[in-house]
C-alpha positions as CSV (number, residue, x, y, z in Angstrom):
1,X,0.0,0.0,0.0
2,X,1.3,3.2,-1.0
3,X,0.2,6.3,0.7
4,X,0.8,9.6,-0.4
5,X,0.7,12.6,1.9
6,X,0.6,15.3,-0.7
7,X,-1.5,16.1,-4.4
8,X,1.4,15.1,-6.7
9,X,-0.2,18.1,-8.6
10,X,1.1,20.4,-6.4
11,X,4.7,19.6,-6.8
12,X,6.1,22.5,-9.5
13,X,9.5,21.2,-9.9
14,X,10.2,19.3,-12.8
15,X,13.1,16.9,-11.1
16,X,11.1,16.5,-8.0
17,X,7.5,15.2,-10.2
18,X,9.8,13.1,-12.3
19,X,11.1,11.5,-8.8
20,X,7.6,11.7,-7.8
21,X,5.7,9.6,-10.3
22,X,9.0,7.4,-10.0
23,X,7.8,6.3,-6.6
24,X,5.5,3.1,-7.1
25,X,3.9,0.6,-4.5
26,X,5.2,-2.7,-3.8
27,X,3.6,-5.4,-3.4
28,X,3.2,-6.6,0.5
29,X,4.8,-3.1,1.6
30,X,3.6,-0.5,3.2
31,X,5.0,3.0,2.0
32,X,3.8,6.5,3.0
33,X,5.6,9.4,2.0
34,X,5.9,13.1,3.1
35,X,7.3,16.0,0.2
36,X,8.8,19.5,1.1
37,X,9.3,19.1,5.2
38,X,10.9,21.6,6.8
39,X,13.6,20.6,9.3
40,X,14.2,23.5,12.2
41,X,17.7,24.8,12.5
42,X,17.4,23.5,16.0
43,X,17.8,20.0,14.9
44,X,20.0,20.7,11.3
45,X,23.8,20.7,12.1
46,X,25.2,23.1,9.2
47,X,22.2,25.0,8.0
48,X,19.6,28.1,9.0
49,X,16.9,25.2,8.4
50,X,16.7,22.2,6.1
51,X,14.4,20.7,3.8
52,X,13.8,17.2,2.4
53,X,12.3,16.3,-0.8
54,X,11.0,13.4,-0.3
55,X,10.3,11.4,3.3
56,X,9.7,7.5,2.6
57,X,8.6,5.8,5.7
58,X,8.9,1.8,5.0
59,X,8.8,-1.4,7.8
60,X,12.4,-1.0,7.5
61,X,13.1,2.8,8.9
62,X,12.6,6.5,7.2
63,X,14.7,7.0,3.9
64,X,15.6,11.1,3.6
65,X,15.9,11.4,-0.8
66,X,17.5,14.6,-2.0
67,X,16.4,14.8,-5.8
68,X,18.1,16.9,-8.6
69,X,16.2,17.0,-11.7
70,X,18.1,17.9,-15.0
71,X,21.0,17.0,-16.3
72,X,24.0,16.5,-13.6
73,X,27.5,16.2,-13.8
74,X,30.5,16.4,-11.6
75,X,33.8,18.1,-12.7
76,X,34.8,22.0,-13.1
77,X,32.2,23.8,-13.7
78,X,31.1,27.4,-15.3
79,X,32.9,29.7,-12.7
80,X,36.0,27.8,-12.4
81,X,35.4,25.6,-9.3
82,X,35.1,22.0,-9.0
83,X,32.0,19.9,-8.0
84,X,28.2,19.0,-8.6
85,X,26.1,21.2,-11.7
86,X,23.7,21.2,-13.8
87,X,23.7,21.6,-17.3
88,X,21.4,24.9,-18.5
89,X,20.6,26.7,-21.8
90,X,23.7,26.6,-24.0
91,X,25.3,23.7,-21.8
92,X,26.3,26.1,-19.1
93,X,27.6,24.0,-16.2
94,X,25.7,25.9,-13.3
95,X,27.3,25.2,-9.8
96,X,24.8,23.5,-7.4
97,X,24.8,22.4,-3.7
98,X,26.5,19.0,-3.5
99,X,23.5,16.7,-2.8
100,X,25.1,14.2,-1.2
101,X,26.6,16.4,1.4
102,X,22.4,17.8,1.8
103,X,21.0,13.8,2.0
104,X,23.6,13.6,4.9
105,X,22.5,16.8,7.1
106,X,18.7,16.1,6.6
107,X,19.0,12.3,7.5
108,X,21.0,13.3,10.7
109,X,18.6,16.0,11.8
110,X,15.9,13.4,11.6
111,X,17.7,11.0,13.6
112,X,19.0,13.4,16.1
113,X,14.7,14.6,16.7
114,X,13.5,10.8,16.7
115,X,16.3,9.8,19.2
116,X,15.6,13.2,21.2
117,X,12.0,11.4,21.2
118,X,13.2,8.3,22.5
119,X,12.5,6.3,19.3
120,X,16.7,5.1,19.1
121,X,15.9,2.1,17.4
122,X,14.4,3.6,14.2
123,X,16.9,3.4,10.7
124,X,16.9,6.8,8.9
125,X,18.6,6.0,5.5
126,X,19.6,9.0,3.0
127,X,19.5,8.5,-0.6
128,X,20.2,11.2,-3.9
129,X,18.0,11.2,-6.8
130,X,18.8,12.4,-10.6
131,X,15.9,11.0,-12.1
132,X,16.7,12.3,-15.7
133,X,20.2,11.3,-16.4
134,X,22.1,8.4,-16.2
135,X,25.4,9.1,-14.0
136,X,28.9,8.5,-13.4
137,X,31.4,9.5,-11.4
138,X,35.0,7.9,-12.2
139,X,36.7,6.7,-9.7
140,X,34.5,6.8,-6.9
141,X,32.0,5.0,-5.8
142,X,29.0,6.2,-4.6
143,X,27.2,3.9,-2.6
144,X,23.5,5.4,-2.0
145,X,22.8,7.3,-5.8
146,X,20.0,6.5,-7.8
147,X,19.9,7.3,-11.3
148,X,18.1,6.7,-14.6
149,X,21.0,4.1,-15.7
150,X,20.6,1.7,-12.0
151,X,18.7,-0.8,-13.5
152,X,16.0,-0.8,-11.0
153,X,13.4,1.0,-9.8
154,X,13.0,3.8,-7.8
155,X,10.6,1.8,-5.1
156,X,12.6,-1.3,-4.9
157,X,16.2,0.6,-4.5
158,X,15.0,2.4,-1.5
159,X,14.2,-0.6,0.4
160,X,17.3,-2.1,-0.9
161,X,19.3,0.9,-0.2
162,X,17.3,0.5,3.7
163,X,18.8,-3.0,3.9
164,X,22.0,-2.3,3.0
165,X,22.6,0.9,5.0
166,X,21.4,-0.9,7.9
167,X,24.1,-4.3,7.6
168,X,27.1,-1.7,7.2
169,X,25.9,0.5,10.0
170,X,25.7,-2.9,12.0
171,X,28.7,-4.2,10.6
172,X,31.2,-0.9,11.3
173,X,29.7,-0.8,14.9
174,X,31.2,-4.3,15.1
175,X,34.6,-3.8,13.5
176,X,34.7,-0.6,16.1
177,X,34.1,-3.3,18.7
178,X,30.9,-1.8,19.9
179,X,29.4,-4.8,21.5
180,X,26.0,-3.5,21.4
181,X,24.4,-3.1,17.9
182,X,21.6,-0.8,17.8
183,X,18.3,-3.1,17.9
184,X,16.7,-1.7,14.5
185,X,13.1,-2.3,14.6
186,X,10.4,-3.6,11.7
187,X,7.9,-0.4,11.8
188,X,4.0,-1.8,11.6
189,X,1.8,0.7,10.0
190,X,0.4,2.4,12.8
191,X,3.8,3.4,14.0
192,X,4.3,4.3,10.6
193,X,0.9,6.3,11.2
194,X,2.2,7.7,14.3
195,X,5.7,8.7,13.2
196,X,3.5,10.7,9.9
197,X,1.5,12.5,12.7
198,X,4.9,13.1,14.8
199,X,6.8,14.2,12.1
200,X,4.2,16.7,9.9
201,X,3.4,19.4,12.7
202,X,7.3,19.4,14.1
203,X,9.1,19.9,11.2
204,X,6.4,21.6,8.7
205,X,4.8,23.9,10.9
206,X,5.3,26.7,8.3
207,X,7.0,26.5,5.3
208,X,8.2,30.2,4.8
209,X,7.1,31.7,8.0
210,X,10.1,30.6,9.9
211,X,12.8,32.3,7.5
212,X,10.3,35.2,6.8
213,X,10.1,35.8,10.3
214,X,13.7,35.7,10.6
215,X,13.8,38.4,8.0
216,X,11.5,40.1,9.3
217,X,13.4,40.9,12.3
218,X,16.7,41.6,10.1
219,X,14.6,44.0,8.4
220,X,13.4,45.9,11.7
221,X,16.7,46.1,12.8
222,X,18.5,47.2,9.1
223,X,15.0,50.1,8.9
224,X,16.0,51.5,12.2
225,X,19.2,51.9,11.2
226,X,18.6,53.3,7.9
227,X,16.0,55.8,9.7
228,X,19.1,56.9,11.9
229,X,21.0,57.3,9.0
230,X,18.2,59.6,7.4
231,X,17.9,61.5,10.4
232,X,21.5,62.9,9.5
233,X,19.6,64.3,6.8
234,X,17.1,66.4,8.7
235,X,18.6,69.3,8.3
236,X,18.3,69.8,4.2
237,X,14.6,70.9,3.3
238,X,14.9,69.1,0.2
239,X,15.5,65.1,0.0
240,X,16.1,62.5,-3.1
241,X,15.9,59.3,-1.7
242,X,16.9,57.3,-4.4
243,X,16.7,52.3,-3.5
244,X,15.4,48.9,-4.9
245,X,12.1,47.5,-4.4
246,X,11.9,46.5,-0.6
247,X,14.4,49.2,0.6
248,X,12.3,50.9,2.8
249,X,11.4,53.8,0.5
250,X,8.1,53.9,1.7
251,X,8.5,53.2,5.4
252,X,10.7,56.2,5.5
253,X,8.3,58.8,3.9
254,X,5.9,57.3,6.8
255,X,8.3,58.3,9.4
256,X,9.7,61.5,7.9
257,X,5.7,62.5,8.1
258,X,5.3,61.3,11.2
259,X,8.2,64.1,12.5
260,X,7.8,66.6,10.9
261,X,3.9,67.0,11.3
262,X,4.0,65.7,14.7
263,X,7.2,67.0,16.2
264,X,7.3,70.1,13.8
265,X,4.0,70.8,13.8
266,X,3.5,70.9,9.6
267,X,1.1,70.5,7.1
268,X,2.2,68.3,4.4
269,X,1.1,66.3,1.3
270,X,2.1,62.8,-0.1
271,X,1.7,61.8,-3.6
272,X,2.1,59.2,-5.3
273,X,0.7,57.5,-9.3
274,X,-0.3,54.0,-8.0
275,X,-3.9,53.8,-6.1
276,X,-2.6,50.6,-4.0
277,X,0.3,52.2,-2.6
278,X,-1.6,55.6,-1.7
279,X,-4.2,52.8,0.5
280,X,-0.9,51.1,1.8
281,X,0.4,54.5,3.5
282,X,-3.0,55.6,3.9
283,X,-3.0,52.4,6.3
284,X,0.3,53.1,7.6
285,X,-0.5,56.4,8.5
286,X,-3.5,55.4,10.5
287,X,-1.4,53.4,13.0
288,X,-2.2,55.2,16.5
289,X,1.4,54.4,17.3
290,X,2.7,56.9,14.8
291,X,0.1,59.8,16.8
292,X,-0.4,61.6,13.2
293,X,-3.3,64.2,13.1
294,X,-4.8,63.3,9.6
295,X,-5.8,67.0,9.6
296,X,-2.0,67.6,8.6
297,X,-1.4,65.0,5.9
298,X,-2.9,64.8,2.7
299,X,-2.6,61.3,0.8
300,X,-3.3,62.1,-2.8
301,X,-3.0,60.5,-6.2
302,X,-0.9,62.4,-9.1
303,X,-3.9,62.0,-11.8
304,X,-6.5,63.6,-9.3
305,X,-4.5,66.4,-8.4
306,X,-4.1,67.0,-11.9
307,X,-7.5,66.5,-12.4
308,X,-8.2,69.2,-9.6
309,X,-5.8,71.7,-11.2
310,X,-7.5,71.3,-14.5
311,X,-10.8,71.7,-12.7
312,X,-9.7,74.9,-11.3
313,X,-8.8,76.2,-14.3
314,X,-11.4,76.9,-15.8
315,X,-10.7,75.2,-18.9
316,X,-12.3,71.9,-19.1
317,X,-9.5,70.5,-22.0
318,X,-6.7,70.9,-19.5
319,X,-8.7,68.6,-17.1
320,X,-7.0,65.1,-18.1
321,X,-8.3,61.7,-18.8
322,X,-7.3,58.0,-19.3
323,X,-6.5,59.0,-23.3
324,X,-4.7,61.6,-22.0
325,X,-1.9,59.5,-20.4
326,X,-2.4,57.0,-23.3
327,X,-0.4,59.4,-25.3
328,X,1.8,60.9,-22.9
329,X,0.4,64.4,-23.1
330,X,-0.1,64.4,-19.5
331,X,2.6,67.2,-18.3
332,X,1.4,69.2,-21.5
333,X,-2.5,69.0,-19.4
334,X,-0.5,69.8,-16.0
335,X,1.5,72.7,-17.4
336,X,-1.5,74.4,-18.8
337,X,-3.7,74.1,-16.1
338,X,-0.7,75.8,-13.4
339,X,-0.3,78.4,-16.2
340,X,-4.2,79.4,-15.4
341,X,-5.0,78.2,-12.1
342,X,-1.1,77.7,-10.4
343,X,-1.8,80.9,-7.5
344,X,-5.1,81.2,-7.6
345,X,-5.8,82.6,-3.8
346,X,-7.7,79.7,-2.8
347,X,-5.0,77.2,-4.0
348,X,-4.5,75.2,-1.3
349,X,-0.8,75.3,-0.7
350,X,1.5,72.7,1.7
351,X,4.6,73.1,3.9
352,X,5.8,70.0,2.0
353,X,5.5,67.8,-0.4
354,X,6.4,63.8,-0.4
355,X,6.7,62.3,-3.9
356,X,6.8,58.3,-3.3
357,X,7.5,55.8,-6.6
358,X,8.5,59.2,-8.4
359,X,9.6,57.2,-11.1
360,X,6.6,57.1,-12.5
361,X,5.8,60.9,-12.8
362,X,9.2,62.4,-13.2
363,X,7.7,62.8,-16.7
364,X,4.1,63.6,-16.7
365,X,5.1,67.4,-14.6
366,X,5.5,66.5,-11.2
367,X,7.7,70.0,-10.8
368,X,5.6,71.8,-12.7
369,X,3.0,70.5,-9.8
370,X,5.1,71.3,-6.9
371,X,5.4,74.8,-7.7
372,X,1.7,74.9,-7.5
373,X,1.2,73.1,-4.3
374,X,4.1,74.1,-2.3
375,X,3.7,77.3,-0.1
376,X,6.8,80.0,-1.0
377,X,8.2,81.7,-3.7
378,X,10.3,79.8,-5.9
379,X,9.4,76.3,-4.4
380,X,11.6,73.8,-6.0
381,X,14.7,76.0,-5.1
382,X,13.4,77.0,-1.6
383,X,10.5,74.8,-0.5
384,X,10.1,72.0,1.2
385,X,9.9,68.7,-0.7
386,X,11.1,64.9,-0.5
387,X,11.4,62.4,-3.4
388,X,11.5,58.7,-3.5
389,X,12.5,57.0,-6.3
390,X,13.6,53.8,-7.9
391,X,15.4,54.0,-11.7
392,X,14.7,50.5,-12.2
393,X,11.1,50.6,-12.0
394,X,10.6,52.2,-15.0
395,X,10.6,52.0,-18.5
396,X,10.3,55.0,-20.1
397,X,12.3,55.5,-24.2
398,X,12.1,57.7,-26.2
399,X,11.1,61.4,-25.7
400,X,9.5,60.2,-22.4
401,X,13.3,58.8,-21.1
402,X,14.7,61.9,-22.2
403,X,12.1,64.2,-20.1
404,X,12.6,61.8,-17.6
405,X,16.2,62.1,-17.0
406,X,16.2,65.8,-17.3
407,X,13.3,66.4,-14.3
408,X,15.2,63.7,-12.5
409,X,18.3,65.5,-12.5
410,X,16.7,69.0,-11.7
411,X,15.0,67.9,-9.1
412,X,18.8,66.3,-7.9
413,X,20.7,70.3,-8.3
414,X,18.5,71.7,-5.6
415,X,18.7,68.5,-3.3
416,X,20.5,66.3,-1.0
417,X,21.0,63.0,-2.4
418,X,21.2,59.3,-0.5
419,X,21.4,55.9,-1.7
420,X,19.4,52.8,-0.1
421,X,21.7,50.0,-2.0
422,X,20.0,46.9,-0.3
423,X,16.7,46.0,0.2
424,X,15.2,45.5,3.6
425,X,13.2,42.2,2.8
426,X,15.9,40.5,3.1
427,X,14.9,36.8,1.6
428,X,18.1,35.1,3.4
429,X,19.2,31.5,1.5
430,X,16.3,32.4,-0.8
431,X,16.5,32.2,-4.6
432,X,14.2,35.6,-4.8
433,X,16.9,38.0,-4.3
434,X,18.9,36.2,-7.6
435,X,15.3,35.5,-9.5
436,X,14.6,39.5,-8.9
437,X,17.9,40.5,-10.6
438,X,17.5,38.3,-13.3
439,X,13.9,39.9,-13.9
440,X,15.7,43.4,-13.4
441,X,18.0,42.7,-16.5
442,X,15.9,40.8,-18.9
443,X,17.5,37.4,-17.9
444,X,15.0,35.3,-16.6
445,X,16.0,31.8,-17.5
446,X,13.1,29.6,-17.2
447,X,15.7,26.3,-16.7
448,X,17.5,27.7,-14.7
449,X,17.2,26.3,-10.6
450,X,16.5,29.7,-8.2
451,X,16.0,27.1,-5.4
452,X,13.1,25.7,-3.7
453,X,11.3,29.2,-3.3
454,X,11.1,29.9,-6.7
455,X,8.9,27.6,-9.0
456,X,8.7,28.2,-12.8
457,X,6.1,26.3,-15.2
458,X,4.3,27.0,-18.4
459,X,0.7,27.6,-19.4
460,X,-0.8,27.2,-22.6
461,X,-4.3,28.2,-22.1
462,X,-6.7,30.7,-19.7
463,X,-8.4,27.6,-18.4
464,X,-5.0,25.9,-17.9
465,X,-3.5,29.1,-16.4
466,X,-6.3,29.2,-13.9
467,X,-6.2,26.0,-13.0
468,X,-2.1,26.7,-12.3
469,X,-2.9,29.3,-10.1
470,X,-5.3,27.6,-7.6
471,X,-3.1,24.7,-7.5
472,X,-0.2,26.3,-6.8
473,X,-1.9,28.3,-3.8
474,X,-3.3,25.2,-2.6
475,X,0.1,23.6,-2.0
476,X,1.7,26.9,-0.9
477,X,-1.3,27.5,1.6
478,X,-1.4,23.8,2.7
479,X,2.6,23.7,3.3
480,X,2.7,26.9,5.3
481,X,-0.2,27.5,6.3
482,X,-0.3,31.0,4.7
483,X,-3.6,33.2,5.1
484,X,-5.1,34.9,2.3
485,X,-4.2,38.0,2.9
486,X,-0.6,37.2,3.0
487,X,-1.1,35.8,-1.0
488,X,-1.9,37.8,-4.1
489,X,-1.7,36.5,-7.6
490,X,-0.3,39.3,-10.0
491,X,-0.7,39.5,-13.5
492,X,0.9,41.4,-16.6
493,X,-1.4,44.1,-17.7
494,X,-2.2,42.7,-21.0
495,X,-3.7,40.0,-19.3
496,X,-6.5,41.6,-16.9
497,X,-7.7,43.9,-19.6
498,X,-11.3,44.0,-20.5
499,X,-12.7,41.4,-22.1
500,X,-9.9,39.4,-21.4
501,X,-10.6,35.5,-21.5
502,X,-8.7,35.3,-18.3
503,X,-10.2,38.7,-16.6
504,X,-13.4,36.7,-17.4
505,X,-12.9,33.8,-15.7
506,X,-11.4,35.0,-12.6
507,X,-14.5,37.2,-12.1
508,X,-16.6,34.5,-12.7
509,X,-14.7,32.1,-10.3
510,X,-16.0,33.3,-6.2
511,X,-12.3,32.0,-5.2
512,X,-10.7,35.2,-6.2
513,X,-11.5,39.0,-5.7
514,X,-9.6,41.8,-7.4
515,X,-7.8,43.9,-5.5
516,X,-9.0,47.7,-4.9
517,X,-8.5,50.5,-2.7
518,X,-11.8,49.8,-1.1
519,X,-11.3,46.4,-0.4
520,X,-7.5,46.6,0.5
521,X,-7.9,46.9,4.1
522,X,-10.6,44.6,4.5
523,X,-10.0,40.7,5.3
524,X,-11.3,38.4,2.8
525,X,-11.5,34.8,2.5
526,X,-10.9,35.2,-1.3
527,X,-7.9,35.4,-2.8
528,X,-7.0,39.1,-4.5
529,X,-5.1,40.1,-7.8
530,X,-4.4,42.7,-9.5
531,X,-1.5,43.5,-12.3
532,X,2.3,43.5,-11.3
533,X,2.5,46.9,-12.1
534,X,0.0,48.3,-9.4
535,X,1.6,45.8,-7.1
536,X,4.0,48.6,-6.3
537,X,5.1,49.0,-2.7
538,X,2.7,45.9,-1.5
539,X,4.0,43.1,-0.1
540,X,2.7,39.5,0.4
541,X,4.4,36.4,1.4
542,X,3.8,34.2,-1.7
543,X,3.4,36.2,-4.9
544,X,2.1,33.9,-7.9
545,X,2.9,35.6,-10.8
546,X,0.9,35.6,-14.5
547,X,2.7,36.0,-17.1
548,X,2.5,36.3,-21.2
549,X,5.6,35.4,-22.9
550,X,8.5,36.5,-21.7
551,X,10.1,37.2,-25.0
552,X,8.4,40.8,-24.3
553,X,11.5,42.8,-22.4
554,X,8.5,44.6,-21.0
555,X,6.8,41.2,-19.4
556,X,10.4,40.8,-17.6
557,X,9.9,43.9,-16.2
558,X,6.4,43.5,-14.9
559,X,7.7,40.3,-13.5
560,X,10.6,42.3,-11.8
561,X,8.2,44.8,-10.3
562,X,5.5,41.5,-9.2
563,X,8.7,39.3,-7.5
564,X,10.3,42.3,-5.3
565,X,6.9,41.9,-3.3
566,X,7.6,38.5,-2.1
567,X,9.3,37.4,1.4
568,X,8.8,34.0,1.2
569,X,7.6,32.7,-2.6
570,X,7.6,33.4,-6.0
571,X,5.2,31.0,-8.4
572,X,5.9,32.3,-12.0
573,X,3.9,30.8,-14.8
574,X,4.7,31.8,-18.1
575,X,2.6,31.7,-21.3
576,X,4.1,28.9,-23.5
């Protein structure tokens, strides 16, 4: 009898459902088998925390299997070292973890908690798995490998492998001339039972949790000292604030609000272009810790102020619309409309002014704006203002890059400068940090192994794509027990427009909600989406991402924008 303790569906790497399927039942045996547990550090004697691919409890003990799908070789490699890779696109010999070395620390942390449990006379095997290749290393030999050239099994090995771990453990113990050779045990199937129901809530308790609360608290620390750094700044009236995704961009506009309305006593405005991150420091804002009279802070979207200018113009064609920004003429709107209505007496004017994700205004006349809104003569020179801004978050060519650059660099003449270099999420022996500057450049390599907390796979229809997207929230909820609100499934714009086959379904299917600013700070037991790029400044712990082909530089950098949300998980799935 085979049991498995998983949906097979749910696995998303390609090595690991190859391994997977490879695992059969026996006749006369009894075989359950846990995927993806999480070992604590507590109990993992070289690593943060550990985690096995595959748990096979047999009669005979526990076998730990440490699978590597692909093609893998052993020699010098890519960057010049020696050891384990895998070959990629263009035969690129891509350095990887030695597996062995892995099987080892994870069959030893089990041991060391079922021993700590008093169970000493239970066998934990390990075993390494390259399911696609056949594989050989000359000269040594490796006795608990199997490969696509064994000439046996999968199921059959592993209780072979059991057997034969278990006489050379016995056997060493006697050549050492330890008298007393553990008593291995025969496991019935209710202490295989028990061992399943031991084993599950210990060592997968929370798949990402555990590191993301880790980071979490590197993060608190790493903000703190970055706000101590900024408060060297307090002195300059005028800021550029320039970092990553997940630097802390917005977390410091919160706080430079909160002093100087609070311990200054000013009335200020924040502005950003996306509606999702004005709701987020709308939120943020609201905390009672922070003590900050609303009266004083105005949280406003760019298009609606320039909406309001053109309103108090007087001329209804300088009011903008959606057509408007369709063809860029959005500063031309905004420049008219402060030529007419710029100070007017009842313009309401601010102390300062906080321009967060600037990136995505430096062309459509956000100092054109600030002239208008800021109390003083000469305003951008003298007045009070604060700019966040991230380069690599936008895309502008053209004439727009060329505007952008030159507003960018005005803005910088009359300002202090400071550079956030690192961001603060701080996803520690995660593959996001590399997956996010592969996205960054244009270099996502679908082949290419981020590590367990990226997953990659390929859709080839709506229904299909769908169907991706609950499973792989299923298995990412299920293994970490992850609350809907900590999820959000992102799309690339093209995707969620109207009439979209996809936009269709997902509103038709009462599993998913999209994402607004009216909803944002209500719970939900849907799931919410939106597209990657009004994803900015959220962030979620798993982040499955939708994507059309990749071969669109534009796609890569929607998908850069979507995976700088995550702290724990990144799902992409990629049109085929």
């Amino acid at each position: 009898m085979l049991k498995r303790l998983y949906n097979s569906w749910h696995i998303a790497d390609p090595g690991e459902r190859s391994a997977d399927k490879l695992i059969t039942s026996l006749d006369g045996e009894i075989i359950h088998i846990i995927h993806h547990l999480r070992i604590s550090s507590f109990y993992h004697r070289t690593q943060l925390a550990g985690e096995i691919d595959f748990l096979v409890l047999t009669r005979l003990g526990l076998m730990v299997i440490e699978v590597k799908g692909g093609e893998i070789g052993y020699g010098e490699r890519t960057d010049g070292t020696t050891g384990y890779f895998k070959l990629a696109g263009g035969r690129t010999k891509e350095a990887m973890a030695d597996p062995f070395i892995q099987a080892d620390g994870n069959a030893d942390a089990i041991q060391k908690y079922l021993m700590e449990k008093g169970l000493r006379n239970i066998f934990v095997g390990k075993m390494v798995c390259f399911p696609d290749c056949d594989f050989a290393r000359k000269g040594i030999s490796i006795d608990y490998l199997w490969h696509r050239g064994c000439g046996m099994n999968l199921s059959p090995m592993i209780l072979r492998m059991l057997e034969d771990q278990i006489g050379k453990f016995r056997e060493d113990r006697r050549r050492l001339g330890r008298a007393r050779a553990i008593d291995w045990k025969e496991l019935e199937e209710e202490e295989i039972i028990r061992l399943c129901e031991e084993l599950t809530p210990r060592f997968d308790p929370d798949l990402y949790r555990s590191l993301v609360k880790l980071n979490l608290a590197e993060s608190d620390r790493r903000r703190r000292e970055g706000l101590a750094i900024l408060k060297g700044l307090d002195g300059n009236r005028r800021i550029m604030i320039q970092g990553p995704p997940g630097s802390g961009k917005s977390t410091y506009a919160a706080d430079l609000i909160r002093r100087l309305t609070c311990d200054e006593g000013k009335t200020g405005l924040y502005i950003c272009w996306n509606e999702l991150l004005a709701e987020e420091m709308k939120q943020k804002l609201s905390d009672p810790e922070l003590e900050i009279s609303p009266e004083r802070i105005k949280v406003k979207l760019y298009f609606d102020l320039a909406c309001e200018l053109g309103e108090k113009s007087g001329d209804k064609s300088l009011i903008p619309s959606n057509e408007v920004i369709k063809k860029g003429e959005l500063r031309q709107c905004v420049k008219g409309a402060v030529s007419k209505a710029g100070r007017r007496a009842d313009m309401e004017r601010h102390d300062f002014v906080i321009v967060d994700e600037a990136q995505d205004i430096f062309d459509k006349g956000i100092d054109l704006m600030l002239k208008a809104l800021l109390k003083g003569n000469n305003p951008i020179e003298n007045g009070s203002w604060f700019i966040f801004y991230d380069d690599s978050q936008d895309y502008p060519d053209g004439k727009g890059l060329s505007l952008y650059i030159r507003t960018r660099d005005m803005f910088r003449n009359h300002a202090a400068s400071y550079m956030l270099t690192s961001s603060l999420r701080v996803n520690t022996g995660h593959g996001i940090d590399e997956f996010v500057q592969d996205a960054a450049s244009g270099s996502i390599d679908p082949g290419k192994d981020y590590g367990k907390d990226v997953a990659i796979s390929g859709w080839k229809d709506s229904v299909e794509a769908i169907r991706m997207v609950k499973t792989a929230l299923v298995r990412e909820k299920g293994l970490g027990g992850t609350e809907n609100e900590n999820c959000i499934v992102l799309f690339t714009a093209d995707l969620l427009r109207e009439r979209s086959e996809i936009r269709a379904l997902l509103e038709q299917d009462e599993g998913f909600e999209l994402l607004t600013p009216e909803n944002y700070s209500v719970k939900s037991a849907r799931i919410r989406y939106t597209t990657m790029l009004k994803a900015k400044g959220l962030e979620r712990d798993v982040v499955v991402l939708v994507s059309s082909p990749l071969t669109d530089r534009r796609n890569q950098f929607q998908v850069f924008i979507g995976a700088s949300r995550a702290r724990g998980k990144v799902v992409l799935l990629i049109h085929q």
